[in-house]
PADOZA-631620 format. One record per residue (C-alpha): residue in one letter; x negated, y negated, z. Coordinates in steps of 0.5 Angstrom, whole numbers, plus 500, padded with zeros to 3 digits. Layout:
residues N
@r->a | east->X | north->Y | up->Z
...
END
This chain:
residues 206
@r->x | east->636 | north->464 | up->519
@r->x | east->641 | north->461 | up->515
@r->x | east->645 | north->464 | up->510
@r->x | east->646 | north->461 | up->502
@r->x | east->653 | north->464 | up->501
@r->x | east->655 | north->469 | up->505
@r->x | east->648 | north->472 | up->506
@r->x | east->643 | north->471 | up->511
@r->x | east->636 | north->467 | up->509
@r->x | east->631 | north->467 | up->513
@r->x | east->625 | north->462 | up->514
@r->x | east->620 | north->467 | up->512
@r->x | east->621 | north->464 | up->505
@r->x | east->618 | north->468 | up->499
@r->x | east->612 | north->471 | up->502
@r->x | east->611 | north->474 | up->497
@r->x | east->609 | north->468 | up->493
@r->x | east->603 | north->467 | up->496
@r->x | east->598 | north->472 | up->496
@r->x | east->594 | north->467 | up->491
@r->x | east->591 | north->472 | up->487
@r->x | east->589 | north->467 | up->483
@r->x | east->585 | north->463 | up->488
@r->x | east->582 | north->470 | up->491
@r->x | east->579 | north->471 | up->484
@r->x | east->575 | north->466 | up->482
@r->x | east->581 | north->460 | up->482
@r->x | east->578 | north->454 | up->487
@r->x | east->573 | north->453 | up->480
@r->x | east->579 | north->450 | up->476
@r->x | east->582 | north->447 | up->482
@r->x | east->588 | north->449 | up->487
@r->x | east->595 | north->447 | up->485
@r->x | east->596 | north->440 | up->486
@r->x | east->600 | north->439 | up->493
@r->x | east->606 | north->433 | up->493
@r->x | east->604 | north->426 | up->497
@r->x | east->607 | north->423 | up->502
@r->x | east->610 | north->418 | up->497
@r->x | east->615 | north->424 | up->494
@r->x | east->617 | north->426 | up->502
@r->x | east->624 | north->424 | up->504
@r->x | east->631 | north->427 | up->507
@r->x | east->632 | north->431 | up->503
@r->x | east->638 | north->428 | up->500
@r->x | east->640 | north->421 | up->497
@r->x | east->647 | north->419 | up->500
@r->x | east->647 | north->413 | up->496
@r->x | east->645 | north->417 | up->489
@r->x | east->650 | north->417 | up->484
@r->x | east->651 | north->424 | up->482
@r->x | east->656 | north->428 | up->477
@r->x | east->662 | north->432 | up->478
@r->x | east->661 | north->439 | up->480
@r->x | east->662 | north->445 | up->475
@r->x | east->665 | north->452 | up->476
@r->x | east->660 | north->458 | up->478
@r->x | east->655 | north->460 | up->472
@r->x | east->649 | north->465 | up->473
@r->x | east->644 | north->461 | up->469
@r->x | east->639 | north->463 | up->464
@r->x | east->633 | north->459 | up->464
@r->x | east->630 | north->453 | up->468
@r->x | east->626 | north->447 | up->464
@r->x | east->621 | north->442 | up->468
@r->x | east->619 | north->437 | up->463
@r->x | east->615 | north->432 | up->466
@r->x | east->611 | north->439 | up->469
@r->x | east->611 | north->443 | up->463
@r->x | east->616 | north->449 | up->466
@r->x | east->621 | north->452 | up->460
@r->x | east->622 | north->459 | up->464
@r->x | east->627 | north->464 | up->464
@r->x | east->631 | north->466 | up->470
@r->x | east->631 | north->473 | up->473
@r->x | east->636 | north->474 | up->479
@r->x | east->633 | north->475 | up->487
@r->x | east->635 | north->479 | up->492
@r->x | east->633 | north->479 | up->499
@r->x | east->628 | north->483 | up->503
@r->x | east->628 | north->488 | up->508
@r->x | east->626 | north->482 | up->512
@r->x | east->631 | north->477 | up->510
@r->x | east->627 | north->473 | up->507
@r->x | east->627 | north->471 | up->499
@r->x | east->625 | north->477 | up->494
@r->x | east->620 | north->474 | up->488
@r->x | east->619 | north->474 | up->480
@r->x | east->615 | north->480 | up->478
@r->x | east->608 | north->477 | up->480
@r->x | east->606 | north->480 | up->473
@r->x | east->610 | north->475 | up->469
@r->x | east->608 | north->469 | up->470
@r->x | east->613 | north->465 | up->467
@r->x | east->618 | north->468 | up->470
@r->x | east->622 | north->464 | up->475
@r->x | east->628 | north->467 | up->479
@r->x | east->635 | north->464 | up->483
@r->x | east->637 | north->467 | up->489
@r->x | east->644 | north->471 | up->486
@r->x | east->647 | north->472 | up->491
@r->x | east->648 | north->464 | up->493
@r->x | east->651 | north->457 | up->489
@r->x | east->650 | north->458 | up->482
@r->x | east->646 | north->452 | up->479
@r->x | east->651 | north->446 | up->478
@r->x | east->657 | north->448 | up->483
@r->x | east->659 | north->445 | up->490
@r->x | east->652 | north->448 | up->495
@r->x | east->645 | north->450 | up->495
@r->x | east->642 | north->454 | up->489
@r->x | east->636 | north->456 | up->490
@r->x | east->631 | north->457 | up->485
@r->x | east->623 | north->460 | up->486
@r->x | east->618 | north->462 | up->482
@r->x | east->610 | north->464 | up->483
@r->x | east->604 | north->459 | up->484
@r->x | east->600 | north->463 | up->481
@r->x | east->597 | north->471 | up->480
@r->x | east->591 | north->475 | up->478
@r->x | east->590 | north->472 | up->471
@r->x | east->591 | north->465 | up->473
@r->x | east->596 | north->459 | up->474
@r->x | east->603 | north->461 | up->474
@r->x | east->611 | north->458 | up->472
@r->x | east->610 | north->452 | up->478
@r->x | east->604 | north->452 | up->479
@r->x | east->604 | north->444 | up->478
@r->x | east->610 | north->444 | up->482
@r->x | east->607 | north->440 | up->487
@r->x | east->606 | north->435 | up->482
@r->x | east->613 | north->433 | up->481
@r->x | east->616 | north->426 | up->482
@r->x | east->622 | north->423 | up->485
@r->x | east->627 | north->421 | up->479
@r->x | east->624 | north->427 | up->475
@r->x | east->629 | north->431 | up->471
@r->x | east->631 | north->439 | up->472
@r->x | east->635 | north->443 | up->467
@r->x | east->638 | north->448 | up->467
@r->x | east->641 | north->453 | up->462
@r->x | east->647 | north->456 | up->464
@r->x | east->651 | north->463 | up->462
@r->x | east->657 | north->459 | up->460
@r->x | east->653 | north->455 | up->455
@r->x | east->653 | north->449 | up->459
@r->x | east->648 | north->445 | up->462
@r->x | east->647 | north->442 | up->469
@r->x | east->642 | north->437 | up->469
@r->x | east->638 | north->435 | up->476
@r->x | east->635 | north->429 | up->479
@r->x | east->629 | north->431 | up->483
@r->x | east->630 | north->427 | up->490
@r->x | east->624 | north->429 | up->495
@r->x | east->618 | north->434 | up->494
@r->x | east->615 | north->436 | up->500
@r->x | east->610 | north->441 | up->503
@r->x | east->611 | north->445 | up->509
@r->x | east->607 | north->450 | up->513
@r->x | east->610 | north->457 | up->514
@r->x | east->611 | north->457 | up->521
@r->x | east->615 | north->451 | up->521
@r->x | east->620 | north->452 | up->515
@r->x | east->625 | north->448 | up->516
@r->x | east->630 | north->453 | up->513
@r->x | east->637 | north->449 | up->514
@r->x | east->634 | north->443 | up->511
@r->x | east->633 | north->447 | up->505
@r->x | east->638 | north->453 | up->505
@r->x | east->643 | north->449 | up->508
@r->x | east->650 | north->449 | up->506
@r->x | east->652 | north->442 | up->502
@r->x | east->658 | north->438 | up->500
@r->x | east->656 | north->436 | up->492
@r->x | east->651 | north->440 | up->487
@r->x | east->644 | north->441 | up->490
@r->x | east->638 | north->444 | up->488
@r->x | east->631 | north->447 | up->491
@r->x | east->626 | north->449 | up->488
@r->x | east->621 | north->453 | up->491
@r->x | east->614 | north->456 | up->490
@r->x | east->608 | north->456 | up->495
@r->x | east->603 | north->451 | up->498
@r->x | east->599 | north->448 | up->504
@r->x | east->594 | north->450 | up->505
@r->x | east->590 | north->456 | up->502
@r->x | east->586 | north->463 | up->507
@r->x | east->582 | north->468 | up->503
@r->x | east->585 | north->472 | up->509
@r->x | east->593 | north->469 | up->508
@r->x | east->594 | north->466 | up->502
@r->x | east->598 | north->459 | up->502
@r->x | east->600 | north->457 | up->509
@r->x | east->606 | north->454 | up->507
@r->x | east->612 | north->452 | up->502
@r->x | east->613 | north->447 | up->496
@r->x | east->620 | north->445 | up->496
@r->x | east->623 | north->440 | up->490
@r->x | east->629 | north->437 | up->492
@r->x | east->634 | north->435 | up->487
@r->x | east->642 | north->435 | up->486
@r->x | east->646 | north->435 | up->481
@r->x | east->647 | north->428 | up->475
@r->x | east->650 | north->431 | up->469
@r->x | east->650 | north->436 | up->464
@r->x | east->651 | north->438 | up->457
END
């Protein structure tokens, strides 16, 4: 495991993401959720990308995805009795949730954000995660009024059993975001195999 803050996290992530409800009830006829190309792969980190200065800790309010359609508010996030990241009530479909006992989005770290792929009644807030493009633009609205805005570096995809939580969790030395949801490949038995996971650190703010 690895911790975010001072709270261990660990590699089974948000499992409760995945159960696919959706999928298990009639979804495949209007497709799965779109899965990132190996175009969007990368580090996890581009070193040589210009980023902006850090901002003082601010839980946030809401997180948007323009190029994907999110505007969803933010709940806080806990831990499981596992250890792993805790998830958005599934009932509220555009509901997103930020790991509150970590990085606050915008300061020095890893903030990490997770939201539902889908439930019963259809796609949910980052369904179209997977469908994210390097360069594309996360903003997120912040307590203090402020707003920190993020450039996606990577999308990827990874299977459960092989997460690799300290490229995801791990600490950083600039602004970073993760945005996490689920992904891979689909079981009626399991749900989602894996995790998408979106990439991105800090380049400005308003």
């Amino acid at each position: 495991m690895h911790k975010v803050g001072n709270t261990a996290i660990t590699a089974v992530t948000a499992v409760a993401l995945c159960s696919g409800a959706y999928l298990l009830s009639g979804g495949p006829q209007t497709g799965s959720p779109p899965q990132p190309s190996a175009a969007q792969a990368g580090s996890g980190r581009a070193p040589e990308a210009p980023g902006a200065p850090a901002l003082p800790p601010s839980p946030p309010d809401r997180v948007r995805i323009p190029a994907i359609g999110v505007d969803a508010p933010l709940t806080g996030l806990g831990l499981t009795p596992t250890g792993s990241l805790d998830v958005p009530p599934a009932e509220k479909k555009n509901l997103a949730g930020w790991y509150e006992a970590g990085t606050t989005p915008g300061e020095t770290g890893t903030a990490i954000v997770a939201g539902h792929v889908d439930n019963a009644e259809g796609p949910a807030v980052f369904y179209r995660l997977g469908a994210l493009e390097k360069g594309a633009v996360i903003e997120v609205d912040r307590r203090d009024g402020g707003v920190a805005v993020f450039t996606v570096d990577a999308v990827e995809v990874y299977a459960a059993t092989d997460f690799p939580d300290e490229k995801v969790y791990g600490a950083a030395d600039r602004p970073e975001l993760r945005v996490i949801t689920c992904g891979g490949g689909y079981s009626r038995g399991t749900g989602y195999r894996g995790n998408v996971v979106v990439f991105a650190h800090l380049t400005g703010s308003r």
